[in-house]
N, C-alpha and C positions, 0 to 999 in steps of 0.2 A: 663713611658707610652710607649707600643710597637703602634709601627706602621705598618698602614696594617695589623690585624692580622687574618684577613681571607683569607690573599694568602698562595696557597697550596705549601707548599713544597715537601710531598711526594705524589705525584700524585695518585699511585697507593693506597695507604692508605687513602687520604684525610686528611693527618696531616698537620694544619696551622702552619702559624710561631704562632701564639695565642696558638697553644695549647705546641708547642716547648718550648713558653716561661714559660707555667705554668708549664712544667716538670722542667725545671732548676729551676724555681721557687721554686716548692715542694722542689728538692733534694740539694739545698742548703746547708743546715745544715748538711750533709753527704759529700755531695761534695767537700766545699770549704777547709778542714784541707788536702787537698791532692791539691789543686791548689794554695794555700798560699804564694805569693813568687814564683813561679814559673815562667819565661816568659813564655808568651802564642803565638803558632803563630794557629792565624783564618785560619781554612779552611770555605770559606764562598759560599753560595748557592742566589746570589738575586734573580735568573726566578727557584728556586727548584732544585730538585738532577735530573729533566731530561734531565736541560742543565750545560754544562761546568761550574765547579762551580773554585773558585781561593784558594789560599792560600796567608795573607798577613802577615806579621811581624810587619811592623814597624807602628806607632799610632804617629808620632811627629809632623806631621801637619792634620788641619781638623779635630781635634777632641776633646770632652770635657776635661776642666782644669781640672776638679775632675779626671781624669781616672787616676792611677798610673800607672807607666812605668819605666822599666829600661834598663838604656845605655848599651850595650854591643857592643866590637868590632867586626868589620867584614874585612876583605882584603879590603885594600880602603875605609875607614870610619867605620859607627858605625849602631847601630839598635836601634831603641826604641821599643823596646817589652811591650804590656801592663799586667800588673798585676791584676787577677782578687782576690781580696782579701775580695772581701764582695760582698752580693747577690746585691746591684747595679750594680754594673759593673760584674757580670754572667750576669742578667737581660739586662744589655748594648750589651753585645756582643750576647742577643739572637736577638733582636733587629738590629744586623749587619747580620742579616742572616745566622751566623756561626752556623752550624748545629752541628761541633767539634772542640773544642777546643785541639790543641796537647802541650803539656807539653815539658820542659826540668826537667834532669833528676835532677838540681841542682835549688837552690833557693837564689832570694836576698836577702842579700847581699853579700852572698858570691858562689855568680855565679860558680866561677871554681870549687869547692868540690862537684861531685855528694856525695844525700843522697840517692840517689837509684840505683841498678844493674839491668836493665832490659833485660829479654830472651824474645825473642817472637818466635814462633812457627808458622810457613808458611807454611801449606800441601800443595803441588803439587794438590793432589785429593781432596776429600773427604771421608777419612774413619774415621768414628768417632774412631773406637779402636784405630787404628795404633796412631792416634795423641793423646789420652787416656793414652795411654802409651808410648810415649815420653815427655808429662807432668810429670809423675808419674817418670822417668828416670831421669829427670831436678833435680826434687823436692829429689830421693834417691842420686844422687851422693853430692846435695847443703846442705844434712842432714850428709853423709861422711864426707864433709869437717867443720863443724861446724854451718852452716849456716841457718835459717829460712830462709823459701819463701813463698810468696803469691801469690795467684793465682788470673786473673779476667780473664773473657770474651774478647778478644777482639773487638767485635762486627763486625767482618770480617768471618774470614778463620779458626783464631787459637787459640793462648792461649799467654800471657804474664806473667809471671811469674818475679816475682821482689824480689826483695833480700835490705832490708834495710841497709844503712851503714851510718858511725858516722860523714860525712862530710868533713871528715880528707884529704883525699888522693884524687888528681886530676884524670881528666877524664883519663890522659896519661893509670895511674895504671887501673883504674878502667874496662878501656878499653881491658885493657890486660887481666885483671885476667877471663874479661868475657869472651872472647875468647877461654883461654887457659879449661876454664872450658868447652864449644862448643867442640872445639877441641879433651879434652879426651871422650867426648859422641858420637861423633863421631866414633874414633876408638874402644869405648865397641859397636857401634850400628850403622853399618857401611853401612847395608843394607836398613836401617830405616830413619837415618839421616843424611845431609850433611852442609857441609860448601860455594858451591858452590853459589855463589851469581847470575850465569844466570841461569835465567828457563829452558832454551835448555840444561842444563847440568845438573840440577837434576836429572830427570827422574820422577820417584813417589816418590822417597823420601822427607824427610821434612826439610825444611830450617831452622837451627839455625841462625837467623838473631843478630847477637851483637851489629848490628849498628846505637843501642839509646843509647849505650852507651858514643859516642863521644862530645865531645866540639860544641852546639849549635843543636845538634838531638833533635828531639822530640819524643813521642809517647802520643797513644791517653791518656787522660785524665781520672780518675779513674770516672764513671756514665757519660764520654761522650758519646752523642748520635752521631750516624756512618750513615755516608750518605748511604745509600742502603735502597731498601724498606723492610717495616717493623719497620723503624726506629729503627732499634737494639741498644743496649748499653753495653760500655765496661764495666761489671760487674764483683764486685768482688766477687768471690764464693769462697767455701769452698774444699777442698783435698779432705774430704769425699763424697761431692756430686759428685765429678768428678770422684771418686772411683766408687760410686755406679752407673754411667752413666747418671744422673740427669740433666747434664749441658753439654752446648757445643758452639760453638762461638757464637752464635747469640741465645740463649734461652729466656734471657730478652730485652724487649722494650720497650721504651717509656710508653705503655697502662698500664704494668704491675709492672713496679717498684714502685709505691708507694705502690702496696700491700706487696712486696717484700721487702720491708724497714721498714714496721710494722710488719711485721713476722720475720726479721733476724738483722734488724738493718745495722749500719756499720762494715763490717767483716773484715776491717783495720783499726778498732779504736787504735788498740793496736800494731799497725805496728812498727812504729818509735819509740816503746822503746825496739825493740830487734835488737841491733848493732854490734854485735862481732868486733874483728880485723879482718880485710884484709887478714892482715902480716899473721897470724897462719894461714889463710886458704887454700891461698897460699903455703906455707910452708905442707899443709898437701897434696895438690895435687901435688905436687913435687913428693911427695912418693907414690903415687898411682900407 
């Protein structure tokens, strides 16, 4: 049962938490094989996205027995993070006023192995090509080294680009390798992309951002919906629509994903069974 669900969260749209919750509702069956295990930390909205909204972690006290959650350590004690594993507890946390859910990049039970390498792309501006083609830049040098990638929406600024991997190798590696891959993309596309982490020091260029790839980072969740108006959603699209200029940060929303999900289905059904090694890939950007 949601509560309250005629209070407005996007003001400017007239989107209730009711209808917020029927979207996660609908996209369950797409959504949940990518939040499975994963900790979740609540970005949560209770007066909507036109006032200061929080981000919480931890569900250990104050909340229902049913919810699953797992321990993880933090400097000076622990976190309970809750795990949304079945459309009850999505439905729960729409219910919490969490308009997004952000994901870690690794799943319980075994927390420290990220299964996924995540790039996200930060434009300074707004140029749809330039950031078009620093997707498309991501995606050639992660096909040099051996690698599949996928692509979704961020429902912000940019693009996330994810690289599936077999579990194996801690965030330390994983950390690194995404880096070093930022790093050589930088120096092929020096004018276009940087590595600089302050805004006053990019300039127009676009931020390789590597740092979801760390020990307790998140990013947004694959069909989460993005606090801004319009109620966007990070959507997975395809290489080729981004090719043909079809798609761009914020193209799907809330109104429009279910049509979107009987026309295309899940375009990361087949994700997590392409895992190459690390090790070789590495090893091939060595010699680049």
């Amino acid at each position: 049962m949601i509560s309250h669900p005629d209070k407005v969260l996007f003001p400017e749209d007239g989107i209730t938490k009711g209808e917020l919750a029927d979207y996660y509702d609908a996209i369950a069956p797409v959504m949940l094989p990518h939040l499975r295990g994963r900790p979740v930390t609540m970005e949560r909205f209770p007066s909507g996205i036109g006032h200061q909204g929080f981000l919480q972690k931890d569900v250990s006290k104050g909340f229902p027995d049913w919810l699953k959650r797992v321990e993880v350590p933090k400097k000076g004690g622990s976190v309970h993070h809750p795990l949304i594993d079945d459309r009850r507890s999505l439905l729960w946390l729409a219910n919490q006023n969490c308009i997004t859910p952000h994901v870690w990049t690794s799943r319980a039970p075994n927390v420290y192995r990220p299964d996924i390498c995540v790039f996200d792309l930060d434009p300074s501006e707004e140029e749809p090509e330039r950031l078009r083609a620093a997707a498309l830049a991501v995606r050639d040098l992660l096909d040099e080294l051996g690698l599949g990638s996928w692509l979704k929406t961020s429902g912000s600024k940019g693009f996330h680009i994810v690289v599936p991997l077999e579990a194996r190798d801690g965030f330390d590696k994983v950390a690194a390798f995404a880096l070093a891959v930022a790093t050589a993309l930088v120096k092929r596309h020096p004018r276009d992309l940087t590595l600089e982490f302050s805004k006053a020091d990019r300039g127009d260029r676009i931020f390789m951002d590597t740092g979801r790839n760390g020990y307790s980072a998140t990013c947004a969740a694959a069909y989460a919906v993005r606090a801004r108006p319009g109620a966007p959603v990070s959507a997975p699209c395809t290489w080729d629509e981004l090719e043909r200029g079809e798609v761009g940060p914020r193209t799907f929303s809330v109104r429009g994903m279910s049509r979107r999900i009987e026309k295309v289905g899940d375009l990361w059904s087949e994700m997590y069974g392409q895992t190459p090694s690390l090790g070789r890939s590495l090893e091939r950007l060595r010699t680049l």
